[in-house]
SEDO-221840 format. One line per 4 residues: number of its first residue (from 1); for each residue y, x, z of N, C-alpha, C, CB. Coordinates in nm, 4 decimals, padded with zeros to 6 digits. Each point is the difference from the previous one (the first is absolute). Glycine has a CB too. Layout:
! SEDO-221840
NUM> Y X Z Y X Z Y X Z Y X Z  ...
This chain:
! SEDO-221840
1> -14.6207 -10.2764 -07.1593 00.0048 00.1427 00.0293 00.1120 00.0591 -00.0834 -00.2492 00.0114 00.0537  00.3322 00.0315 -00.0019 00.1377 00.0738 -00.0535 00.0142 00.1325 00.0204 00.1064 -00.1830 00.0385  -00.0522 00.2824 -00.0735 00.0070 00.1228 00.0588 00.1378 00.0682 -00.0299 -00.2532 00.0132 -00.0164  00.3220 00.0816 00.1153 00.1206 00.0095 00.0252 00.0408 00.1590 00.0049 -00.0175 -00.2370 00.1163
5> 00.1002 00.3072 -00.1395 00.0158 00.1290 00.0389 00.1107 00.0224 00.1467 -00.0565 00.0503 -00.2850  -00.0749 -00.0018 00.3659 00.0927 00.0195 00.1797 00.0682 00.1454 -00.0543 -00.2108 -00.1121 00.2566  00.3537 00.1386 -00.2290 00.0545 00.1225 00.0001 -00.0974 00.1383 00.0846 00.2412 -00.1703 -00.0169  -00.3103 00.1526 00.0758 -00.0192 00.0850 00.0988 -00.1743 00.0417 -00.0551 00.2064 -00.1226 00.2227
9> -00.2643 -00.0083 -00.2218 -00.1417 -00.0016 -00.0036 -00.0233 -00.0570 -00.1306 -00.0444 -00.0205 00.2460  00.0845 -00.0164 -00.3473 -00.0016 -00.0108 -00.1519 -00.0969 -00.1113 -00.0166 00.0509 00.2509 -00.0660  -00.1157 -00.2570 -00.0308 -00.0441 -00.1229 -00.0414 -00.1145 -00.0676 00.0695 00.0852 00.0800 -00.1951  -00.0274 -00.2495 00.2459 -00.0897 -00.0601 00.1375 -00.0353 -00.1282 -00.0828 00.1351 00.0917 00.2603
13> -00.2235 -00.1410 -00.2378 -00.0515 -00.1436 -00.0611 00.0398 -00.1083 00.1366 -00.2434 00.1120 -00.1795  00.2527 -00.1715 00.1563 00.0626 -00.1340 00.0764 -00.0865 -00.1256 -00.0074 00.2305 00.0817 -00.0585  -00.2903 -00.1756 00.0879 -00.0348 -00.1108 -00.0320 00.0687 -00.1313 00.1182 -00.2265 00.1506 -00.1294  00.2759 -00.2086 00.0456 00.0952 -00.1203 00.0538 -00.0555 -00.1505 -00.0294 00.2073 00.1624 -00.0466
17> -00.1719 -00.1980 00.1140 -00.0266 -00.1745 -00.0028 00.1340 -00.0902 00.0832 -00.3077 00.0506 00.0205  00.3559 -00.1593 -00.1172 00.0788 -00.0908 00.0681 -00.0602 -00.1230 00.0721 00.1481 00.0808 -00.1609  -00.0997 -00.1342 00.2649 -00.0457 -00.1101 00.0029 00.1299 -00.0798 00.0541 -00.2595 00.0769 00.0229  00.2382 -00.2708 -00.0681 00.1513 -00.0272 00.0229 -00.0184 -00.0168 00.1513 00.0924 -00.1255 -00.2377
21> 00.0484 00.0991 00.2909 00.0343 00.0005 00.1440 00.0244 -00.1641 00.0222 00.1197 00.2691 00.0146  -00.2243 -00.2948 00.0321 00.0242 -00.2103 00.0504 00.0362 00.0409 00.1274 -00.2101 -00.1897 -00.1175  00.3385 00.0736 00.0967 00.0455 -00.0405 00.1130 00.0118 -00.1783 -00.0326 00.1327 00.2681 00.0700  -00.2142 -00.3399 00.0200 00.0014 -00.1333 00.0023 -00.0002 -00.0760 -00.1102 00.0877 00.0422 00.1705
25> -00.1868 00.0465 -00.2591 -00.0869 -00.0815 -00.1122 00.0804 00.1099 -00.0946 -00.0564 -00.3161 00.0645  00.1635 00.3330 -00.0717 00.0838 00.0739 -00.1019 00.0439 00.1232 00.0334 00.0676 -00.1901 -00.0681  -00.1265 00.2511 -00.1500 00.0022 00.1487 -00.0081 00.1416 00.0929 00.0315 -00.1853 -00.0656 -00.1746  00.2033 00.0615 00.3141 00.1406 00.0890 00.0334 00.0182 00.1109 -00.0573 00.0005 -00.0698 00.1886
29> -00.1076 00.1330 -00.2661 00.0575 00.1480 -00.0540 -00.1700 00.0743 -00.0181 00.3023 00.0292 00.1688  -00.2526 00.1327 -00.1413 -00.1780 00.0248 -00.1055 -00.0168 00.1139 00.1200 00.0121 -00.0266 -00.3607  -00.0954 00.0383 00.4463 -00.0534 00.1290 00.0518 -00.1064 00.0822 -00.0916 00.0399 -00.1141 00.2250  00.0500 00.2374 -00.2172 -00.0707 00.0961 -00.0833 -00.0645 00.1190 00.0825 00.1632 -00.0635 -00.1872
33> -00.3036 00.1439 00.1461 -00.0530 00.0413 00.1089 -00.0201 00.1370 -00.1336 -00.1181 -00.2416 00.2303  00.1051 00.3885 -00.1850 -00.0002 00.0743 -00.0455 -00.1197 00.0697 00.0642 00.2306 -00.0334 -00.0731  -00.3232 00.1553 -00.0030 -00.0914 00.0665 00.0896 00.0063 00.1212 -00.0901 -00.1599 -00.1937 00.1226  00.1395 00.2902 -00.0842 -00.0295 00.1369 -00.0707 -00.0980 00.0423 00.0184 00.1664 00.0562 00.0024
37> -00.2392 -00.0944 -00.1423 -00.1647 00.0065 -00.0372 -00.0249 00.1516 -00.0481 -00.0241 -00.2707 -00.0917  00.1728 00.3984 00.0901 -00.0554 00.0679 -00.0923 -00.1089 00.0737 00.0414 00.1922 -00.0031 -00.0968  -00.2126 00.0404 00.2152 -00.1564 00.0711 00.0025 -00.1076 -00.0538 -00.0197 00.0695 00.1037 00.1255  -00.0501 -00.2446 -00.1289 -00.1536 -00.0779 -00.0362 00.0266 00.0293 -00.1718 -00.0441 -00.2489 00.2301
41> 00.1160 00.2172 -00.2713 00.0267 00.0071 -00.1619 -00.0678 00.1673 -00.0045 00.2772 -00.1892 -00.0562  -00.2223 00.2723 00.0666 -00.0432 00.1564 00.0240 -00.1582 00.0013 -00.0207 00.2001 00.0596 00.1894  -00.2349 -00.1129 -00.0711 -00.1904 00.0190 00.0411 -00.0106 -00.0796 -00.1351 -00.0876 -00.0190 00.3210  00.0916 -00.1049 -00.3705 -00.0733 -00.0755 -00.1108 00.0432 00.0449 -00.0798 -00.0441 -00.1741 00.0599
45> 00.1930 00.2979 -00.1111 -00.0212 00.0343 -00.1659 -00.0652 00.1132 00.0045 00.1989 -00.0914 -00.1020  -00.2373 00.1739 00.2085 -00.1038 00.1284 00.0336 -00.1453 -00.0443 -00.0322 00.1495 00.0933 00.2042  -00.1686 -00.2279 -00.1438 -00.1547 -00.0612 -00.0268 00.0004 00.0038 -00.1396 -00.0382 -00.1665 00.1966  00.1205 00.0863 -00.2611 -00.0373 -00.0532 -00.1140 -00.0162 00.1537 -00.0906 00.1340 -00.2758 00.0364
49> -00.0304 00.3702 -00.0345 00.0071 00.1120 -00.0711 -00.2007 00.0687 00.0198 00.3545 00.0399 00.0629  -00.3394 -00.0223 00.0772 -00.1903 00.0375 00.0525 -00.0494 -00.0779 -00.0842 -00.0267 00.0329 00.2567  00.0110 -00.1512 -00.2682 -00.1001 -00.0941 -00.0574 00.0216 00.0430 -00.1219 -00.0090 -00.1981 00.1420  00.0628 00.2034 -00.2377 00.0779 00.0134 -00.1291 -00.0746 00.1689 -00.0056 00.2859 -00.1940 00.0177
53> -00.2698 00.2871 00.0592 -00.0678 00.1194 -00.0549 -00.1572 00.0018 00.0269 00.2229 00.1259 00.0361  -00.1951 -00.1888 00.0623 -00.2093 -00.0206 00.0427 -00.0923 -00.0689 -00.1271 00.0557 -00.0836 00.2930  00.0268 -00.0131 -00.3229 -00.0490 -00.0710 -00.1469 -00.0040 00.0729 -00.1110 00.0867 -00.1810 00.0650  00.0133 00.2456 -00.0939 00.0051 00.1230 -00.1201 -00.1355 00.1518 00.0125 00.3269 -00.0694 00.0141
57> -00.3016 00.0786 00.1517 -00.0717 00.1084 -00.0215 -00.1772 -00.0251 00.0040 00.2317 00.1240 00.1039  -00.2467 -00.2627 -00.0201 -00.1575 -00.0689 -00.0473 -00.0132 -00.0224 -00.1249 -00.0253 -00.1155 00.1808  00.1049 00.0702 -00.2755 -00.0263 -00.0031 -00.1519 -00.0388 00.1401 -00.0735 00.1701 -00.1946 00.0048  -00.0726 00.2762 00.0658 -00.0672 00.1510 -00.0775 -00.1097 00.0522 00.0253 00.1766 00.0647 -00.0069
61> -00.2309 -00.1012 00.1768 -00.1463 00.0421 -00.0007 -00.1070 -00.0941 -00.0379 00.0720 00.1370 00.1646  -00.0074 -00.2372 -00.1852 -00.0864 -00.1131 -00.0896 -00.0549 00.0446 -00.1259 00.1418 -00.1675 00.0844  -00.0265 00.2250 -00.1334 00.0214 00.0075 -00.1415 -00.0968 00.1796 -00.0675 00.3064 -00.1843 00.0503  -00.2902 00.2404 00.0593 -00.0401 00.1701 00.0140 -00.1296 00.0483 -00.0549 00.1185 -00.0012 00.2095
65> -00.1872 00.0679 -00.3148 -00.1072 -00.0089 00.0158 -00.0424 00.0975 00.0475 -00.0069 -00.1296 -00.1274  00.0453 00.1795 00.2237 -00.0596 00.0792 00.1623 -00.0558 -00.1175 00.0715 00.1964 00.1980 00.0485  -00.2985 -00.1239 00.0185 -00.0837 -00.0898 00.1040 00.0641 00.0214 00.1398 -00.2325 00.0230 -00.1332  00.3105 -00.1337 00.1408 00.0856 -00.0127 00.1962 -00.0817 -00.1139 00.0642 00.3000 00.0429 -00.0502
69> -00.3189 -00.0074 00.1622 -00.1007 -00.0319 00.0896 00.0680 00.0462 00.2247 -00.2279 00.0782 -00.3099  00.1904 -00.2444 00.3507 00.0598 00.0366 00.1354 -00.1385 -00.0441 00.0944 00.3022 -00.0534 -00.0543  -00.3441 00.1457 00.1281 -00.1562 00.0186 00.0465 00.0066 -00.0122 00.1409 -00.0804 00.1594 -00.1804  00.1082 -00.3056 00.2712 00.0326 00.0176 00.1773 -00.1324 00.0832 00.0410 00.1408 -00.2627 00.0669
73> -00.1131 00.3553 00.0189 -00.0934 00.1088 00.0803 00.0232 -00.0570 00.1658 00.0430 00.2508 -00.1936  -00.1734 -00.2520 00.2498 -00.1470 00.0598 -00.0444 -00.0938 -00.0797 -00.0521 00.0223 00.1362 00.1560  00.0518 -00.2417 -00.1834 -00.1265 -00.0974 -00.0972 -00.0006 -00.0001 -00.0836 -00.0236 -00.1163 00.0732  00.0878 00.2054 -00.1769 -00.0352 -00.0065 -00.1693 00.0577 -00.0766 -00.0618 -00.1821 00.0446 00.0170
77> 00.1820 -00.1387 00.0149 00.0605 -00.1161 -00.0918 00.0999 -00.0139 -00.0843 -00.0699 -00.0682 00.1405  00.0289 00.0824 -00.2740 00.1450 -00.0425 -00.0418 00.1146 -00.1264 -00.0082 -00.1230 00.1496 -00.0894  00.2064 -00.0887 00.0924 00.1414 -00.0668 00.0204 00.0158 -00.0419 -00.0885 00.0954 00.1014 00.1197  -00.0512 -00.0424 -00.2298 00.0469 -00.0137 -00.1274 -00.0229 00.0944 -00.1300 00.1424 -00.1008 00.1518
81> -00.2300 00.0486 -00.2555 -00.0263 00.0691 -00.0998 00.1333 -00.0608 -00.1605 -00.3203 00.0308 00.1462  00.3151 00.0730 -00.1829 00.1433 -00.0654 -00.0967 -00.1099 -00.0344 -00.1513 00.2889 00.2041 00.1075  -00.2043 -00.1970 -00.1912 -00.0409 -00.0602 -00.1243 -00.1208 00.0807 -00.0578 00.2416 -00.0849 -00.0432  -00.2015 00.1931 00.0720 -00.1054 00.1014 -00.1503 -00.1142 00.0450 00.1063 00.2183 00.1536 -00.2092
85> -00.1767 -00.1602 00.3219 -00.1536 -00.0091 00.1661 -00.0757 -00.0942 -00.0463 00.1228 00.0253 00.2458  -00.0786 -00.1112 -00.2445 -00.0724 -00.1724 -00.0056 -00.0887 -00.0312 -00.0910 00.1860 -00.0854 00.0608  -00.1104 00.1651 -00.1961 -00.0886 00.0568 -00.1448 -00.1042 00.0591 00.0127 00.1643 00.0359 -00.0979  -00.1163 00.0510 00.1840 -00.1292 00.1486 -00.0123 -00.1307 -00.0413 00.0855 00.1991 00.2217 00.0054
89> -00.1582 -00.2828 00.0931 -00.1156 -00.0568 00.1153 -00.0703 -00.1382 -00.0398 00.1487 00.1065 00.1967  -00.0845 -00.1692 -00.3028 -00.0335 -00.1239 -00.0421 00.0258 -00.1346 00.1340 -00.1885 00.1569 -00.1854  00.3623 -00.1211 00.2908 00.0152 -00.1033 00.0778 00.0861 -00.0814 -00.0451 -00.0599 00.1098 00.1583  00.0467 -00.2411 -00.1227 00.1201 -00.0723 -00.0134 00.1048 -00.0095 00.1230 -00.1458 -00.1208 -00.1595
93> 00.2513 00.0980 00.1160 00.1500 00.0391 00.1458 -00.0896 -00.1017 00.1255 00.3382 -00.0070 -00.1790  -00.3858 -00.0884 00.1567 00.0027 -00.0533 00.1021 -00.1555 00.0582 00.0780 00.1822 -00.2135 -00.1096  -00.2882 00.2783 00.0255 -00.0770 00.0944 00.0881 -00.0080 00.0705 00.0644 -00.0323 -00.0301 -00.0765  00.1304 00.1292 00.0674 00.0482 00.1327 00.0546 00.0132 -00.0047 00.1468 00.1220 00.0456 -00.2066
97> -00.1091 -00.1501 00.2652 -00.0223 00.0182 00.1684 -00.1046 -00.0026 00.0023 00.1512 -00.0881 00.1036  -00.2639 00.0497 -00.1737 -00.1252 -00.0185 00.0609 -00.0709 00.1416 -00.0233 -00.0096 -00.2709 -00.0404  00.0754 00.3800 -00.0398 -00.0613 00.0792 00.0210 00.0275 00.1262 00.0489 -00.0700 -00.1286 -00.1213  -00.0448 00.1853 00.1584 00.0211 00.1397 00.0294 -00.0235 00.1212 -00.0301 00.0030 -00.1077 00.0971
101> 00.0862 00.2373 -00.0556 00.0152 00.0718 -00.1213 -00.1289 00.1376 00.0151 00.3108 -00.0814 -00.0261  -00.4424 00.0563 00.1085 -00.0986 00.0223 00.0095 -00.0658 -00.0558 -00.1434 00.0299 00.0126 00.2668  -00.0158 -00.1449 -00.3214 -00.0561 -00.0364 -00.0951 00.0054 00.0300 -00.1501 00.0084 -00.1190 00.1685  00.1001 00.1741 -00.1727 00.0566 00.1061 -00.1336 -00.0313 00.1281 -00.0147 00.1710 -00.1077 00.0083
105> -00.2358 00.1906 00.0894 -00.0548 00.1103 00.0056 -00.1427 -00.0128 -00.0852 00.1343 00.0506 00.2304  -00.1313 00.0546 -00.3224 -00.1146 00.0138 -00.0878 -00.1477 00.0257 00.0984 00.1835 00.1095 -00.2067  -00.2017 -00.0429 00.2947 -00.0730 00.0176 00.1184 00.0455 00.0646 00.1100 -00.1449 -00.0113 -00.1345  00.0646 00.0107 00.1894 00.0102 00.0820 00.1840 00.0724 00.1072 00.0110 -00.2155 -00.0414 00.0593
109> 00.1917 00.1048 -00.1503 00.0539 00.1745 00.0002 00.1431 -00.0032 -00.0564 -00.2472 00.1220 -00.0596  00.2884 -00.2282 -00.0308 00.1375 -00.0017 -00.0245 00.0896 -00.0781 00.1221 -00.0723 00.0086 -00.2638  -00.0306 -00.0936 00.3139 00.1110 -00.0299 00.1401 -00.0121 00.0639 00.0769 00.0161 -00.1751 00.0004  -00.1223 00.2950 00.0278 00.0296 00.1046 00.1093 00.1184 00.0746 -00.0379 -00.2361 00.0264 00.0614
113> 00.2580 00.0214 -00.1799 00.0641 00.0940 -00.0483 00.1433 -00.0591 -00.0115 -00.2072 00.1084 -00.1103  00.2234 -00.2327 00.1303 00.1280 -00.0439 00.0217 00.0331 -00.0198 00.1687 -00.0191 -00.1161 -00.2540  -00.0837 00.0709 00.3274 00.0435 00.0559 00.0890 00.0001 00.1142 00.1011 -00.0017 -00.1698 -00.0764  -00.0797 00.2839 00.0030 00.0117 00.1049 00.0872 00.1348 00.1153 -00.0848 -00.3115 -00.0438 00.1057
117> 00.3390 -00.0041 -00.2062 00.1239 00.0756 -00.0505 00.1152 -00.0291 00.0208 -00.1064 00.0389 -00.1326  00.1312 -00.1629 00.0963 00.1480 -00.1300 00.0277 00.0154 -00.0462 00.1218 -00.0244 -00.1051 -00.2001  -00.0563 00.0969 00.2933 00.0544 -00.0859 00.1363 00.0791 00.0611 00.0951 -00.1871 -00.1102 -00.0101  00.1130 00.2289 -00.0433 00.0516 00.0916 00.1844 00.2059 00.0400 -00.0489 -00.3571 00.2265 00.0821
121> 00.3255 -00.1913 -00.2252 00.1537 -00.0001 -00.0315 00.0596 -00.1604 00.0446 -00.0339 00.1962 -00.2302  -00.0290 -00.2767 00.1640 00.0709 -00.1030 00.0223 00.0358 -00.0787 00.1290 -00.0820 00.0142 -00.1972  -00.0154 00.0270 00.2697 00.0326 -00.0269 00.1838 00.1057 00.0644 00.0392 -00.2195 -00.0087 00.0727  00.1952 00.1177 -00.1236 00.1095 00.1025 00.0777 00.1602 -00.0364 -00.0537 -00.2003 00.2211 00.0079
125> 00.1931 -00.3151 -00.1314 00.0945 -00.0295 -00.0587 00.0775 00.0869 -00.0710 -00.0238 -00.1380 00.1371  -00.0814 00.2140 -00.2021 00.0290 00.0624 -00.1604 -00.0756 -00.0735 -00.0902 00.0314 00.2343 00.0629  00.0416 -00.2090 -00.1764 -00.0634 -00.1077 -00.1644 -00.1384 00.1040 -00.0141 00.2857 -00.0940 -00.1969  -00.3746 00.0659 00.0878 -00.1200 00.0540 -00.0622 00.0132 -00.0001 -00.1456 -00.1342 -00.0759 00.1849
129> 00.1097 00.1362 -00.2268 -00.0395 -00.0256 -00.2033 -00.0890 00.0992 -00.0330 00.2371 -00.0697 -00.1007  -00.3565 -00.0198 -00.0133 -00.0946 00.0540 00.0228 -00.1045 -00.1131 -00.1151 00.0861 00.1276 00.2854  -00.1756 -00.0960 -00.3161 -00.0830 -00.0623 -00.0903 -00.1493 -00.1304 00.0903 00.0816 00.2878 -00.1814  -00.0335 -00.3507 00.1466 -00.1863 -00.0829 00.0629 -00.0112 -00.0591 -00.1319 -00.0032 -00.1032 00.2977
133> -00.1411 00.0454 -00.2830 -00.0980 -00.0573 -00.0630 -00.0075 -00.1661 00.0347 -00.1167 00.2459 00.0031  00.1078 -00.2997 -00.0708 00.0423 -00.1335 00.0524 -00.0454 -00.0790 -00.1403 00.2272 00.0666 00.1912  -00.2882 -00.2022 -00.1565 -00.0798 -00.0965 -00.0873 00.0686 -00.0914 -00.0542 -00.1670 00.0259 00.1149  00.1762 -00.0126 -00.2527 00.0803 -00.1013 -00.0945 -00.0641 -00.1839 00.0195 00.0317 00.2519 -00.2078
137> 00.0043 -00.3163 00.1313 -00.0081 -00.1162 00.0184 -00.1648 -00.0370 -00.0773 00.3055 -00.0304 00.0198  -00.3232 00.1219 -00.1093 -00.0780 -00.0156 -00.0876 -00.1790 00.1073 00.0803 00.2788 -00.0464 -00.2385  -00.2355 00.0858 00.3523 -00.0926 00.0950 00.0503 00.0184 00.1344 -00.0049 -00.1230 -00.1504 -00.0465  00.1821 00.2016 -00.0279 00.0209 00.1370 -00.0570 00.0930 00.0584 00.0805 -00.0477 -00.0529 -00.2237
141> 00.0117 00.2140 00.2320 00.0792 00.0729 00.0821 00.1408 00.0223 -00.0832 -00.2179 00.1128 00.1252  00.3034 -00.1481 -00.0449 00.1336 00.0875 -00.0491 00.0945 00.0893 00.0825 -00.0021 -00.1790 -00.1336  00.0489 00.2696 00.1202 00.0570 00.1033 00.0628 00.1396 00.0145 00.0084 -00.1829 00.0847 -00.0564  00.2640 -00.1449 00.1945 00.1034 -00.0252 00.0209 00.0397 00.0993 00.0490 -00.0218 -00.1920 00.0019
145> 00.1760 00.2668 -00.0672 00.0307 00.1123 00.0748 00.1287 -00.1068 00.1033 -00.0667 00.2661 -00.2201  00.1102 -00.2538 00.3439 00.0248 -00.0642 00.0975 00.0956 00.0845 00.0804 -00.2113 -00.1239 -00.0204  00.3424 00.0717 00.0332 00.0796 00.0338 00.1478 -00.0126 -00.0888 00.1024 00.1614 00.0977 -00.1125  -00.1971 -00.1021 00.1952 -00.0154 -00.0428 00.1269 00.1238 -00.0067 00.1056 -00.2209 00.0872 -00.0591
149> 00.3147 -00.2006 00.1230 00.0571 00.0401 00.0923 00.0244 -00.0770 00.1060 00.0611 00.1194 -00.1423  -00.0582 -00.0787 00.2387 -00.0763 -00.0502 00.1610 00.1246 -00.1318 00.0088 -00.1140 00.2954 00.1730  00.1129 -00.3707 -00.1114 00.0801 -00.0745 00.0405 00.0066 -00.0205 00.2151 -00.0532 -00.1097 -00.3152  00.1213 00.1672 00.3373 -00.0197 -00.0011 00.1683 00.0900 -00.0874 00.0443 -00.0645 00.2273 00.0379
153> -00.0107 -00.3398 00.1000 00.1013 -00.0683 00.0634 00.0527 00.0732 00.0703 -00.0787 -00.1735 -00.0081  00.1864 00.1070 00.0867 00.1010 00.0552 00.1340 -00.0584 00.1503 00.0648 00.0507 -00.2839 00.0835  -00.1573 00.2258 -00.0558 -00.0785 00.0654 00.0856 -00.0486 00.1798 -00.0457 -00.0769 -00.2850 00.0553  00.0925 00.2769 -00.1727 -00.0655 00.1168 -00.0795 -00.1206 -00.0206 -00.0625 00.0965 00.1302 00.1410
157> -00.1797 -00.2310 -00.1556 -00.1424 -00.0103 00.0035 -00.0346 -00.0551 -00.1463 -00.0177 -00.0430 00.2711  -00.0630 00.0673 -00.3060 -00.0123 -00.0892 -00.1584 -00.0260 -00.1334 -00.0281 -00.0755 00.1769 -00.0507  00.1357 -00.1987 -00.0149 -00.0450 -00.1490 -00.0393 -00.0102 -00.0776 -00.1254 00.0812 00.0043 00.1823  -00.0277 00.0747 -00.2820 00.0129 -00.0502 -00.1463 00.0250 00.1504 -00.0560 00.1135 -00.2773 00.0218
161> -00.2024 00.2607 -00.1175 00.0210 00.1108 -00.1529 00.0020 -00.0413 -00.1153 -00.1024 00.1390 00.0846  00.2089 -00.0371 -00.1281 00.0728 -00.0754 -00.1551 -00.0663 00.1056 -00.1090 00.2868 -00.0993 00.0954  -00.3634 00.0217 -00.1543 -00.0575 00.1187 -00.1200 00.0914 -00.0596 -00.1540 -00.3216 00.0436 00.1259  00.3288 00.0763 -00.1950 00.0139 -00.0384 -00.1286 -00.0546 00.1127 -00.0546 00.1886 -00.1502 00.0081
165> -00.2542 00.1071 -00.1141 -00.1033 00.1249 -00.0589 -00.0089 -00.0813 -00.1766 -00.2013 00.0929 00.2940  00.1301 -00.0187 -00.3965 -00.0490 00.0698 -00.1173 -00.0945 -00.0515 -00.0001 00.0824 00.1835 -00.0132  -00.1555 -00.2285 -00.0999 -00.1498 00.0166 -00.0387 -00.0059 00.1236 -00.1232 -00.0602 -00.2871 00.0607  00.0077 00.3724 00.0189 00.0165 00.1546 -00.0962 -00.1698 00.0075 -00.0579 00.2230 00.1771 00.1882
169> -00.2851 -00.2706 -00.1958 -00.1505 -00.0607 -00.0691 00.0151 00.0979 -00.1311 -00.0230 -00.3063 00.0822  00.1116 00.2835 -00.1664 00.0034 00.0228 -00.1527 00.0546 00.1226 -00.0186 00.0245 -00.2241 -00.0629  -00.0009 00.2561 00.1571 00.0835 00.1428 -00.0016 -00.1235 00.0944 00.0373 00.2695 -00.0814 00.0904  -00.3245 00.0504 00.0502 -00.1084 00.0776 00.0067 -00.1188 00.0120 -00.1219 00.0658 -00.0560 00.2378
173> -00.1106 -00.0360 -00.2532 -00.0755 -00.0068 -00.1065 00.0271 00.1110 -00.1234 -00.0109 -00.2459 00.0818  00.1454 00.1983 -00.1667 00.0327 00.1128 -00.1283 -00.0058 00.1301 00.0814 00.1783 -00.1475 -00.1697  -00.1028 00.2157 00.3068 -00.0457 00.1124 00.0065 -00.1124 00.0436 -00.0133 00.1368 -00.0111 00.0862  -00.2469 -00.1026 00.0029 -00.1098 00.0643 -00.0096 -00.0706 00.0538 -00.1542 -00.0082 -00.1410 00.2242
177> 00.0399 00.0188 -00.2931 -00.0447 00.0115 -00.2010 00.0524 00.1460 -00.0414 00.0621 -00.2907 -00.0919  00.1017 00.2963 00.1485 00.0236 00.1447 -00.0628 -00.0509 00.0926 00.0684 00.1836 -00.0511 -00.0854  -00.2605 00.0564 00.2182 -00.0215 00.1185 00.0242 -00.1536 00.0011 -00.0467 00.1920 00.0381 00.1917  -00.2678 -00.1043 -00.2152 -00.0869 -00.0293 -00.0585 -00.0303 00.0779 -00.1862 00.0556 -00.2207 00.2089
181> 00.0220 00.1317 -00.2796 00.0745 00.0714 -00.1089 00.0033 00.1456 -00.0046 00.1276 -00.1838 00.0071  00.0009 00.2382 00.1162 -00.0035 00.1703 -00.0292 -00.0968 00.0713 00.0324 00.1915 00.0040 00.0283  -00.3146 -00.0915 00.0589 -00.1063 00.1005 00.0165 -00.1011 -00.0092 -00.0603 00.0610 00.0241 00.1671  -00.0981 -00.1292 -00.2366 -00.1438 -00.0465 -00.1211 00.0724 00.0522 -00.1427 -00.1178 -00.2776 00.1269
185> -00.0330 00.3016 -00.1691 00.0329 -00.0273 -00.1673 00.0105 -00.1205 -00.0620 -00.1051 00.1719 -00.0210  00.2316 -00.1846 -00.0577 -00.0151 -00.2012 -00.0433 -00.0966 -00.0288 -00.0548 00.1971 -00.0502 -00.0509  -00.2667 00.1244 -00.0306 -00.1423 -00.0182 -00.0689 -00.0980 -00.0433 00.0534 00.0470 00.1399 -00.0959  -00.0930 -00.0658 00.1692 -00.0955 00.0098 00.0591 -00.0197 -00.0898 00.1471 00.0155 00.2191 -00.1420
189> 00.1336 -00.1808 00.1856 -00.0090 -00.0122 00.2140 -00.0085 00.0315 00.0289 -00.0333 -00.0647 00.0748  -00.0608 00.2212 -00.0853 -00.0348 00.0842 00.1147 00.0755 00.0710 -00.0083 -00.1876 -00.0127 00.0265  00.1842 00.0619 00.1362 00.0980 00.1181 00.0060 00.0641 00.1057 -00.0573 -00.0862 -00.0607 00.1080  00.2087 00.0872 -00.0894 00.0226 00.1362 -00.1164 -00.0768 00.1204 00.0826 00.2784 -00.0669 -00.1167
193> -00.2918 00.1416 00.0331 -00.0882 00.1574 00.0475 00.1318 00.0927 00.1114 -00.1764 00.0403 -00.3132  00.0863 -00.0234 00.3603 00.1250 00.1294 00.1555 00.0275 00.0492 -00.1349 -00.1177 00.1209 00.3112  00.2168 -00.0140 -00.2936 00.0649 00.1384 -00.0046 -00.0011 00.0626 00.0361 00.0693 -00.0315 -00.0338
């Protein structure tokens, strides 16, 4: 593979091969055959560059400790849970197809509430963000604040949603302590007196 500058159309890759020329047992000379590979060269240094950022940018959501998550609709299922998901739910990478994202819901009322708030945006193919309730690995509720965004085939129709969300668990909690705090006496606990 050689590459050449055409006056007109600038830099072309070439790939050549000789082979000798027999004539009656003996090498009379060398046929040389030329092809201009540069658009195949083109498509494979475009791949490789794709591949090369696809790899970089899976390492960062590898690496993220946001919870990214890809959920095929209408069966729930997840696609793909990333590193600090996998943590929180207690899956390993190679579980995550088997489950579904009915099964991470703390109860009934938090998967209603995800889907009577988030779907209809997300059908319609607007994003959602918004808080659910959802079951740690350990049993315990934790409280994911969540963007939601639709993924539609050709067609318009849904078929994959890309969440990345928060576990805002520890956050809720201290508010609650401080609001707790400004309204008890530390002494005591009970309430402070009206005004």
């Amino acid at each position: 593979l050689s590459s050449w500058d055409h006056p007109e159309k600038g830099r072309r890759w070439m790939l050549s091969s000789a082979t000798p020329l027999l004539i009656d047992e003996e090498v009379q000379g060398t046929v040389l055959t030329f092809a201009d590979v540069t658009e195949r060269k083109e498509i494979e240094d475009a791949r490789k560059v794709a591949e090369e950022e696809n790899a970089r940018l899976a390492r960062i959501v590898e690496s993220t400790s946001d919870l990214v998550a890809l959920i095929d609709y209408p069966s729930g299922s997840l696609a793909y849970l990333n590193r600090s998901a996998r943590r929180l739910f207690g899956l390993e990478e190679a579980d995550v197809a088997s489950v579904n994202l009915r099964d991470l819901f703390v109860e009934p009322s938090s998967e209603l509430h995800h889907i009577d708030k988030a779907l209809p945006h997300l059908v319609e193919g607007r994003g959602w963000t918004g808080e659910l309730a959802m079951k740690a690995a350990d049993g315990s509720e934790v409280h994911i604040w969540q963007t939601l965004t639709p993924e539609l085939d050709e067609e318009g129709v849904l078929r994959r949603i890309s969440s990345v969300g928060r576990d805002v668990t520890a956050r809720l909690k201290l508010e609650a302590e401080l609001s707790h705090q400004a309204s008890h006496d530390s002494l005591t606990g009970l309430p402070n007196r009206s005004r």
